[in-house]
C-alpha positions, 0 to 999 in steps of 0.5 A, spaced: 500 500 500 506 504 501 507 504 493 501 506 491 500 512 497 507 514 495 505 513 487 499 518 488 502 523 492 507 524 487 501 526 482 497 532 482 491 530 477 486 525 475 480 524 472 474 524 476 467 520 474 460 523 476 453 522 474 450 528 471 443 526 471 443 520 467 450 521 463 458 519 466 461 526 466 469 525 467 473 531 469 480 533 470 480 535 477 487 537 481 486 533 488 490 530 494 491 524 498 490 526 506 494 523 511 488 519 512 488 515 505 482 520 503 482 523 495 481 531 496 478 535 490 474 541 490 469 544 485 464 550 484 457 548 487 455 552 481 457 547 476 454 540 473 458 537 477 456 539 485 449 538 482 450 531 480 454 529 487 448 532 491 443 527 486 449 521 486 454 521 491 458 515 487 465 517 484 470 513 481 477 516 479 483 514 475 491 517 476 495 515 470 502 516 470 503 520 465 510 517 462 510 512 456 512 506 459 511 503 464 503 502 465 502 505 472 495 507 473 491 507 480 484 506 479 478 508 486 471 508 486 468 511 493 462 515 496 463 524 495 462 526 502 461 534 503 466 538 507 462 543 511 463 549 509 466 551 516 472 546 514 472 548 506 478 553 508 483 548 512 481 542 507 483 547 502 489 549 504 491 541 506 490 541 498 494 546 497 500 544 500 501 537 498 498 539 490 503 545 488 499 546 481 495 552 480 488 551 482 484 555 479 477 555 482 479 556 489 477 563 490 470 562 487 465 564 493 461 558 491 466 554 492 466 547 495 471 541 497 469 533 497 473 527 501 473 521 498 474 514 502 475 508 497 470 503 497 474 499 491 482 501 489 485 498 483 493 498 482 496 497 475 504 496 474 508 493 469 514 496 471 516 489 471 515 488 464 508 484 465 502 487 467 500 486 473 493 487 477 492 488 484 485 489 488 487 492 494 479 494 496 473 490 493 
């Protein structure tokens, strides 16, 4: 598991899937992993996809290492849980100082942060020349 952990702390962005109504929407998203394992990432309330999480708390999201060779891709399906707006400030700041992209909705002041604890964690490597395939969560 330290693999992986180390893994996803060493990237800043992955493709987060939500319903938006009836239709999967998938969306880049800036995020980071809390020293809880928790997934972090935050939108507009006034977008699509704070609409669709309040209908569909279910997500499922995909970190892929952007380098050519080797395969190397995690893949986590969890619930959303709102962070309380009271918290939305320090949740943000967390995020901040473990992912140093540029963050560009965070000023919005409809702005709002989700947790997400994985109910099923995929690992893919083939660093060793073979794909191999570990569930770590079902």
């Amino acid at each position: 598991m330290e693999v992986i952990l180390a893994f996803l702390r060493s990237h800043t962005k992955a493709v987060v899937a939500v319903l938006e109504g009836e239709k999967p929407k998938a969306s880049l998203m800036l995020y980071a992993v809390g020293d809880d394992g928790a997934f972090y990432f935050g939108t507009k309330k006034s977008s699509p996809k704070y609409q669709g999480l309040l209908k569909n708390p279910s997500v499922s999201i995909v970190v892929v290492d952007g380098t050519p060779d080797p395969l190397r891709t995690v893949e986590v399906q969890g619930s959303v849980e709102f962070v309380p707006d009271t918290d939305t400030q320090s949740t943000r700041a967390m995020l901040e100082s473990k992912n140093k992209a540029k963050f560009y909705v965070k000023d919005a002041a409809d702005f709002a942060m989700f947790k997400v604890k994985p109910s099923s964690v995929k690992w893919l490597d083939a660093s060793s020349g073979e794909l191999k395939i570990q569930e770590l969560i079902k």
